[in-house]
C-alpha positions as CSV (number, residue, x, y, z in Angstrom):
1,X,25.2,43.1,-13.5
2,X,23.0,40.7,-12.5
3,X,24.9,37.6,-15.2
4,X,28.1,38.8,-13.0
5,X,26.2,38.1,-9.9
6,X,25.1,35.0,-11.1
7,X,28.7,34.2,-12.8
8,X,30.7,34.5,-9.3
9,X,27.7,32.4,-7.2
10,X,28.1,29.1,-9.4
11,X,27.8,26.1,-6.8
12,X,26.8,28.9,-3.9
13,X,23.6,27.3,-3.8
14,X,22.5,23.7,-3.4
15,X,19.5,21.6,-3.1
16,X,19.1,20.4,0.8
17,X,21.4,17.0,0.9
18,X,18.1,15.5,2.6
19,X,15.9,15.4,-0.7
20,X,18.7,15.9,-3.3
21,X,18.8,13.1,-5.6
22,X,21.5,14.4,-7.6
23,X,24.1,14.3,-4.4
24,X,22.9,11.3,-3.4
25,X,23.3,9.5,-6.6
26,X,25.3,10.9,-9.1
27,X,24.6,10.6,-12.9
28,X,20.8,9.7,-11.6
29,X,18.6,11.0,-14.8
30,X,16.4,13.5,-14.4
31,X,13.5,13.4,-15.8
32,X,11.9,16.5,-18.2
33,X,8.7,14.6,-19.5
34,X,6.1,11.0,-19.6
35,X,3.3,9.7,-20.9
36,X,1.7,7.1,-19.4
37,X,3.8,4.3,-18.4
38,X,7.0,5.8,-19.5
39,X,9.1,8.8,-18.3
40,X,11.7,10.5,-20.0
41,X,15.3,12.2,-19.6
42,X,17.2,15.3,-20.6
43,X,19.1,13.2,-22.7
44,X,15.8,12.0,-24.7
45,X,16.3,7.9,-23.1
46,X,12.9,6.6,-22.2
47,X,12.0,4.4,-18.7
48,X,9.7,2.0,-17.7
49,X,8.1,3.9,-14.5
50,X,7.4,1.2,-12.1
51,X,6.9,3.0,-9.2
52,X,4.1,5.3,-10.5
53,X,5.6,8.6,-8.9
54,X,5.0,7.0,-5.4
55,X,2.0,5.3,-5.8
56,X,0.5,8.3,-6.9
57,X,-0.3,8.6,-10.6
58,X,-2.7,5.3,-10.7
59,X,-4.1,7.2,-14.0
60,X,-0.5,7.2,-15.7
61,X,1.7,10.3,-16.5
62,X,0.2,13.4,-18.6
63,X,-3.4,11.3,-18.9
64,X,-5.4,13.8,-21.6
65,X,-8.3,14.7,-19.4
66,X,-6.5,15.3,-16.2
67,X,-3.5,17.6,-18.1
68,X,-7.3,19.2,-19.6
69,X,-8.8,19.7,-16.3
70,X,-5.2,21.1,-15.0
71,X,-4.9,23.6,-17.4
72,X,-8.5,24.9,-18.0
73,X,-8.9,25.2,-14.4
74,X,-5.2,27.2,-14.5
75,X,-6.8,29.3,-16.5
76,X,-10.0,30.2,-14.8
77,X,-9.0,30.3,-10.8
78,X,-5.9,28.7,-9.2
79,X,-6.1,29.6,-5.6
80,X,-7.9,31.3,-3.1
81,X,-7.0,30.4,0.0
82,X,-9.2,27.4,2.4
83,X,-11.6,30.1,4.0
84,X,-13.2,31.0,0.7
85,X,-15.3,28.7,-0.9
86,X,-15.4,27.0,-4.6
87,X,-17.7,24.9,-5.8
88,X,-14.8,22.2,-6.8
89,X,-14.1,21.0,-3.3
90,X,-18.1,20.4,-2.6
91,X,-18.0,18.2,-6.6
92,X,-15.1,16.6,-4.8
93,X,-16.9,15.5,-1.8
94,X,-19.9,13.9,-3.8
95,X,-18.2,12.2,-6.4
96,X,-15.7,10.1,-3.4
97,X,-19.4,9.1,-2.7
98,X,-19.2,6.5,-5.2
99,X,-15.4,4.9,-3.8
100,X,-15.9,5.5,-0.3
101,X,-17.7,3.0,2.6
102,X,-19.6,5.7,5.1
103,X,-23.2,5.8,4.9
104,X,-22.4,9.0,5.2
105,X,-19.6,11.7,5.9
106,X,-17.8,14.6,6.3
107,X,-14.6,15.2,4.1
108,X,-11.8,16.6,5.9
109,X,-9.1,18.3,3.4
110,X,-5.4,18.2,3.7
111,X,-2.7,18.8,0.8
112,X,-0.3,16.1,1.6
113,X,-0.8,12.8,2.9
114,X,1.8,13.0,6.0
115,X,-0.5,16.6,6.9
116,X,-3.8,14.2,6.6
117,X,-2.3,11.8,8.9
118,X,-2.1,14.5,11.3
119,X,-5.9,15.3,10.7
120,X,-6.6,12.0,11.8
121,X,-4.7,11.7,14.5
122,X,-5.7,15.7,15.9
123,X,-9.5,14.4,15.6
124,X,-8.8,10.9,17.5
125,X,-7.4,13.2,20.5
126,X,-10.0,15.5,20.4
127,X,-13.3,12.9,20.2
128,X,-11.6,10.7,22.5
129,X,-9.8,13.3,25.0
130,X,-6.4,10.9,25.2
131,X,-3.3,11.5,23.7
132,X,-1.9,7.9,22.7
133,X,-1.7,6.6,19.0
134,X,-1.4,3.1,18.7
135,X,0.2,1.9,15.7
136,X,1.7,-1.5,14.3
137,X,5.4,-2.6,13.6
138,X,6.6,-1.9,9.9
139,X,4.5,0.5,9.8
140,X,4.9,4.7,7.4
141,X,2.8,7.4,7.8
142,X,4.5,10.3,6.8
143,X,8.2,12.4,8.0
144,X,6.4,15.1,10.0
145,X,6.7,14.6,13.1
146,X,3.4,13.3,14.3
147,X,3.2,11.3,11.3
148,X,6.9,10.4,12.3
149,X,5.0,9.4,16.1
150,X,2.9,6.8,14.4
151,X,6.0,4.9,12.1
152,X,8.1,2.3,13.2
153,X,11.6,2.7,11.3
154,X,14.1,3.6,13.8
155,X,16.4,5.8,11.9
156,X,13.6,8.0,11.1
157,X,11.6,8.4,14.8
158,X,15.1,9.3,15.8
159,X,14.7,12.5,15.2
160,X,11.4,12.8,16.7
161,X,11.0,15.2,19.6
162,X,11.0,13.1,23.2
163,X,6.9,13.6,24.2
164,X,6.1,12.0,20.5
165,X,8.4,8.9,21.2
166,X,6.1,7.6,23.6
167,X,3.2,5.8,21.3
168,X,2.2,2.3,21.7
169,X,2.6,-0.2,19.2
170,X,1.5,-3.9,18.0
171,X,3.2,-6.6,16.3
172,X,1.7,-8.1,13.3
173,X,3.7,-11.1,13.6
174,X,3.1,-14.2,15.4
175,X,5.5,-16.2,17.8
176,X,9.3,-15.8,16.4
177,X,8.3,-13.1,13.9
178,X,6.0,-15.5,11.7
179,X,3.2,-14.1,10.1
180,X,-0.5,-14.1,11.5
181,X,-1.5,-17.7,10.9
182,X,-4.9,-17.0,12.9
183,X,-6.6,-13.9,13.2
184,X,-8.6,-14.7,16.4
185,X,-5.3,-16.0,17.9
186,X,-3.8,-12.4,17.4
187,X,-7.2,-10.8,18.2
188,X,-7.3,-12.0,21.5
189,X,-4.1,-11.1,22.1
190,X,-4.8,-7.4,20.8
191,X,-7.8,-7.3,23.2
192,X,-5.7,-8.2,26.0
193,X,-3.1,-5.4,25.1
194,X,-6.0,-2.8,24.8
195,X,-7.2,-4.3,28.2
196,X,-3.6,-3.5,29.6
197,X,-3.2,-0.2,28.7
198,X,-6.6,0.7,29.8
199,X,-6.0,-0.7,33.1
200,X,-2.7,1.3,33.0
201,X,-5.0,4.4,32.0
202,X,-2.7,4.9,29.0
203,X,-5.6,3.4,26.2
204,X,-4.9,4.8,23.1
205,X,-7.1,7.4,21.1
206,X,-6.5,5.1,18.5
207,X,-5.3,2.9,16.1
208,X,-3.8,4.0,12.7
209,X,-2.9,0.7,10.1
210,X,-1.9,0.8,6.6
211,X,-4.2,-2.3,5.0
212,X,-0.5,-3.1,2.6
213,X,2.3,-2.0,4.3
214,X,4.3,-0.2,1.3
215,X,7.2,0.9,3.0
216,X,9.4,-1.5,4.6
217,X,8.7,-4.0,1.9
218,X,4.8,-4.6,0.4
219,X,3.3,-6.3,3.6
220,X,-0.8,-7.3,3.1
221,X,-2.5,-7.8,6.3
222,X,-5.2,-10.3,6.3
223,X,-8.5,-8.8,5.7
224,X,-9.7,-11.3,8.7
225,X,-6.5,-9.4,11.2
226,X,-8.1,-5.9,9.7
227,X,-11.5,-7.1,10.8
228,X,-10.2,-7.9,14.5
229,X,-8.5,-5.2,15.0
230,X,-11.8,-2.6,13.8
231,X,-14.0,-4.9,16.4
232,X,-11.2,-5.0,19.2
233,X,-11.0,-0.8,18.6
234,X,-14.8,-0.9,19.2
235,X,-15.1,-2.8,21.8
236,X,-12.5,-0.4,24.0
237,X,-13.9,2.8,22.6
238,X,-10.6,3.4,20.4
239,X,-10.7,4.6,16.7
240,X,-9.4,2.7,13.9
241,X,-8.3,4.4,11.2
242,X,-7.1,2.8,7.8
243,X,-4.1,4.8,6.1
244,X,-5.4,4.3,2.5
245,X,-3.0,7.0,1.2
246,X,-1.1,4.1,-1.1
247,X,-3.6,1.6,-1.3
248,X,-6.7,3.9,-2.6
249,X,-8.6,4.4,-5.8
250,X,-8.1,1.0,-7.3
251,X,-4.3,0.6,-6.4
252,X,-5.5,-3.1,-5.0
253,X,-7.7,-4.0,-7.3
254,X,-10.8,-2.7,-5.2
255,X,-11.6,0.8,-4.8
256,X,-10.2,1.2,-1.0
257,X,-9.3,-1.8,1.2
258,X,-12.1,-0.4,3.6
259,X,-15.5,-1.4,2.4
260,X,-19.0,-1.7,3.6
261,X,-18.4,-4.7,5.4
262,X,-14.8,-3.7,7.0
263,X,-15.1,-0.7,7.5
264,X,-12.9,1.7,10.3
265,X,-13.7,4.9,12.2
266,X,-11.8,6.8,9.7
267,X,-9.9,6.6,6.1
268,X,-7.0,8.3,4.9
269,X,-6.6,9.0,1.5
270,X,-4.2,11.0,-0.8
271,X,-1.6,10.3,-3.3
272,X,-3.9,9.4,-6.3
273,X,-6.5,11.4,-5.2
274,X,-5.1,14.0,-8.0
275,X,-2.8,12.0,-10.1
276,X,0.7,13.7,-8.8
277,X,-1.1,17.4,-7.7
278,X,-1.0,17.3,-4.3
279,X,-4.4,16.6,-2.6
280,X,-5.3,14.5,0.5
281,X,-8.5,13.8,2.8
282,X,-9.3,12.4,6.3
283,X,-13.1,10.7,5.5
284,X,-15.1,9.6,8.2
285,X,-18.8,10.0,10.4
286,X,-19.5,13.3,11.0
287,X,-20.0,12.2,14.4
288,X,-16.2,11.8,14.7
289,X,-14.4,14.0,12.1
290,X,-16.9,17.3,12.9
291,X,-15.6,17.2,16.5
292,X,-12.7,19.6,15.2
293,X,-14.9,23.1,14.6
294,X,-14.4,25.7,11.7
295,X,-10.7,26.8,11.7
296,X,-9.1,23.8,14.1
297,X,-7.0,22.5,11.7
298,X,-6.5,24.2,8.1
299,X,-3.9,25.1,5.7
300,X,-3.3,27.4,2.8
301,X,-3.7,25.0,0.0
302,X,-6.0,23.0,1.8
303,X,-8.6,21.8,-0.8
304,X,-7.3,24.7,-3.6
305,X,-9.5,25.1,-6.6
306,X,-6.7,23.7,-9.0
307,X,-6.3,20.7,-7.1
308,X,-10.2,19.4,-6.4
309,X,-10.9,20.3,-10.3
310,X,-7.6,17.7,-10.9
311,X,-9.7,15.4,-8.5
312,X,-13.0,15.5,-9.8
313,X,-11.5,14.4,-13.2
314,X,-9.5,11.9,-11.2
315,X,-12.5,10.1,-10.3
316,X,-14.5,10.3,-13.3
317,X,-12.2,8.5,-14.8
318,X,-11.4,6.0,-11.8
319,X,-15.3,5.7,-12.3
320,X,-16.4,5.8,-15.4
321,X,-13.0,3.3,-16.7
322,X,-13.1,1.0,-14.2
323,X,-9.8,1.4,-13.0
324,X,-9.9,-0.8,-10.2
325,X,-10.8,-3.8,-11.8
326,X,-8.2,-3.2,-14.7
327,X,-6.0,-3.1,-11.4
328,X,-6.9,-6.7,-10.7
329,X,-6.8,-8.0,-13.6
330,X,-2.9,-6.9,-14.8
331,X,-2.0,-7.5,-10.7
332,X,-2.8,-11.4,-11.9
333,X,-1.4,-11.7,-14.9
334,X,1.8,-9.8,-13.3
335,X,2.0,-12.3,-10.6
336,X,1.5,-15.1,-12.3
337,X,4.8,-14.3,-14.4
338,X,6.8,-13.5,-11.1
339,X,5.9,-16.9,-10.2
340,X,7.0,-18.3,-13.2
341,X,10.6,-16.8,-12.7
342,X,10.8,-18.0,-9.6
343,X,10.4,-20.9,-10.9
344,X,13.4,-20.5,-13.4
345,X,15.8,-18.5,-10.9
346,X,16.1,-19.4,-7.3
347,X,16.8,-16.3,-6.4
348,X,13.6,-14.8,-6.8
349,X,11.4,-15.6,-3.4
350,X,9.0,-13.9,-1.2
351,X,6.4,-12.7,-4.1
352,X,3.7,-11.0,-2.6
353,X,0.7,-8.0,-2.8
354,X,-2.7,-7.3,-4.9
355,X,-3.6,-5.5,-7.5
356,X,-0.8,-3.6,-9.1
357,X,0.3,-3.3,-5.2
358,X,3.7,-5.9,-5.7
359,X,6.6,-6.8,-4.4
360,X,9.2,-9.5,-4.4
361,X,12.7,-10.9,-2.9
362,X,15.7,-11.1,-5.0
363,X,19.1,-12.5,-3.3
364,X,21.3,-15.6,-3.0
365,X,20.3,-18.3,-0.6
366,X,22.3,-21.3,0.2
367,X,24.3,-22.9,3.1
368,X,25.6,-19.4,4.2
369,X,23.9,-16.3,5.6
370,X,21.7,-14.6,2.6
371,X,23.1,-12.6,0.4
372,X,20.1,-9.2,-0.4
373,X,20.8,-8.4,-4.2
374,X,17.8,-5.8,-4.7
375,X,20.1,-2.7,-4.3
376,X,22.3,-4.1,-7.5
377,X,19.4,-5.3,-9.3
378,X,17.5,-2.0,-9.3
379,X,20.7,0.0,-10.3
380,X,20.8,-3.0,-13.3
381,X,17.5,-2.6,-14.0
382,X,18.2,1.4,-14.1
383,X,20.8,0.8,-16.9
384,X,17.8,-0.9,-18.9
385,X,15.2,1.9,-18.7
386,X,13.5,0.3,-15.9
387,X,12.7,2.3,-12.6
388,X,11.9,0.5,-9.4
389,X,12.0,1.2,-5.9
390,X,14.2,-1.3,-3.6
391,X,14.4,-2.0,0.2
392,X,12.4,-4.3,2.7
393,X,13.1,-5.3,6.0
394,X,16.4,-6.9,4.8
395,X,17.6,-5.2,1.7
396,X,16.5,-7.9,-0.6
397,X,12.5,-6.3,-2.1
398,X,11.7,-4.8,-5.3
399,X,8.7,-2.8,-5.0
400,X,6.3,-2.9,-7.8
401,X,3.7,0.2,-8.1
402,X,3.5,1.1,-11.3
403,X,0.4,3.3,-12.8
404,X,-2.9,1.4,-13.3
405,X,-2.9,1.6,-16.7
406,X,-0.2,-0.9,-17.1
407,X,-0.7,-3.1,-20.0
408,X,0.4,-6.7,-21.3
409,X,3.3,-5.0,-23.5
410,X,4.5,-2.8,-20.4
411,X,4.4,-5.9,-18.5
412,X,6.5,-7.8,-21.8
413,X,9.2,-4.6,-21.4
414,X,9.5,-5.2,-17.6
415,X,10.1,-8.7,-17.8
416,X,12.8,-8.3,-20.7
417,X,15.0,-5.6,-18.6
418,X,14.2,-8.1,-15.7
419,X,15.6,-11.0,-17.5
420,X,18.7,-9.2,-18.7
421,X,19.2,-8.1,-15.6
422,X,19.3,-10.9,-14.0
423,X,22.1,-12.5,-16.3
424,X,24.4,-9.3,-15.8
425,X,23.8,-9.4,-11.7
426,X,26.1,-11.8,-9.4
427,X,24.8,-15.2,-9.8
428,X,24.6,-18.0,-7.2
């Protein structure tokens, strides 16, 4: 009976068009297994993963002693629900010790990193008692909708309920667009926009800044703009909060962008935190994050014995391997030889990021408007068992993200399907 049932219901059911790569892209591979660098597809081909699941597996697929911790801790205790304590969360806690710039803290758990953005944002509100987030322009924090509150791309924060439209937010750029030349410049001018909205009584709770912006394209902002805007937050009695989910544990080259001597009110982490299991934090002063008191904000899965045991092998690794620096190290090499294509093909522009954080431009320039070829390249580059993400502001970046453990040889690979590539794809 129940193969009839199943017989007549072929194609009843459907995954939601909103996350279904499959509708979206047909003939898209799907994946069934990786190691390390490399994923792989029902139909046995191999891929150069470039994206490192989102940022997210800095250690590289299936790494031996996180697969261990996974499934010895599977086979001891998976779940018991946030109100009854393990000992895995508190390991956790101490080992972030070593990555993390507080003096001290209190760690406050999420699952996802769009759910740990709303953490930071719920205890902002409640230390401060106002309600408005500032953030910046091409800015991502997340699709939920206060997450959603706090990012800038329009087609998304349309579907964000009217009270949550109302945020302030803060260019990056200076006159015409330009980047920040000078930090004090934009400083001042920050100070006099906190000044204004105080004045207006709308001054924010605070301020939420992604040190890269990874979204809309791979954007760094000055270490010397992150330092104004942590004094101009001070100064005003607004938070600043640094949304780390992307850039932390080594992504960069250094641990976190936040460090002893630019360090914010709060840090966001996630994403590599357990090396693709789902496991994200709000770090801060206890003064400010154990405003919100036992049961104000929780969820189900929050800090889940599986997932801090995933952690805690996580950063022994990140610890004990130095992942950060190998981060740094492989980020210059790898940007070196994107410079020198560049300096072969015109069409390459706009190379940019740190550590294995990277980006570039690929389109044709000339007399007319410019032509964004990033969309075609990454659907070459596809074809050649190389997996990037594509986008920007304009259409025309490659984003570069792959896991931390990517070598000279992985970097050889790239730059062959990048190179054949570029001889299939329309040329100038």
């Amino acid at each position: 009976m129940l193969n009839v049932l199943l017989e007549n219901n072929v194609g009843a059911y459907q995954e939601a068009l909103s996350i279904s790569v499959s509708r979206h892209q047909g003939g898209a591979p799907a994946m069934v297994g990786a190691l390390d660098c490399h994923l792989y597809d029902d139909r046995g081909r191999s891929f150069l993963d470039m994206t490192g699941g989102s940022g997210a597996v800095n250690l590289g697929h299936q790494h031996p002693e996180i697969v261990s911790a996974l499934t010895l801790q599977a086979g001891k205790l998976i779940h018991t629900g946030w109100n009854i304590d393990n000992p895995f969360r508190h390991e956790m806690i101490d080992r972030l010790e070593h990555f993390l710039p507080f003096p001290e803290a209190s760690v406050m758990g999420a699952v996802t990193g769009a759910e740990a953005v709303e953490v930071a944002v719920k205890i902002a509100r409640k230390k401060t008692g106002r309600e408005p987030i500032l953030y910046f322009a091409n800015s991502f924090h997340g699709k939920t909708q206060g997450a959603l509150s706090v990012t800038s791309n329009g087609k998304f924060r349309d579907l964000l309920a009217m009270g949550l439209k109302d945020n302030p937010w803060f260019s990056l750029a200076g006159p015409g667009g330009t980047p920040v030349l000078d930090s004090k410049e934009w400083g001042l001018a920050f100070r006099q926009f906190l000044q204004d909205t105080k004045d207006r009584h709308q001054l924010p709770a605070a301020a939420i800044i992604e040190p890269i912006q990874a979204a809309e394209g791979i954007f760094v902002i000055a270490p010397s703009l992150l330092a104004e805007m942590i004094s101009a937050c001070a100064e005003f009695g607004v938070l600043s909060i640094f949304d780390e989910i992307y850039t932390g544990l080594g992504r960069t080259g250094t641990p976190f962008v936040a460090s002893r001597q630019l360090c914010p009110d709060m840090i966001v982490l996630g994403k590599s935190l357990g090396n693709g299991v789902p496991v994200s934090a709000v770090a801060g002063p206890p003064s400010i994050i154990d405003v919100l008191g036992f049961s104000q904000h929780s969820s189900t899965f929050t800090f889940m014995p599986l997932a801090c045991a995933v952690a805690n092998a996580v950063l022994e690794v990140q610890r004990r391997d130095n992942i950060a620096d190998r981060a740094a190290q492989s980020g210059g090499r790898f940007t070196e030889r994107l410079h020198e294509l560049a300096n072969r093909d015109d069409r390459i522009s706009g190379i940019r990021g740190t550590g294995l954080m990277l980006a570039f431009d690929v389109a044709i320039s000339g007399s007319g408007a410019r032509v964004p070829l990033a969309a075609e390249v990454g659907a070459e580059l596809l074809k050649n068992g190389v997996i990037v993400r594509t986008g920007g502001l304009d259409g025309a970046t490659v984003k570069l993200t792959p896991p931390l453990t990517f070598s000279e040889a992985h970097m050889d690979e790239f730059f062959a399907a990048l190179d054949k590539t570029l001889e299939s794809c329309r040329c100038q």
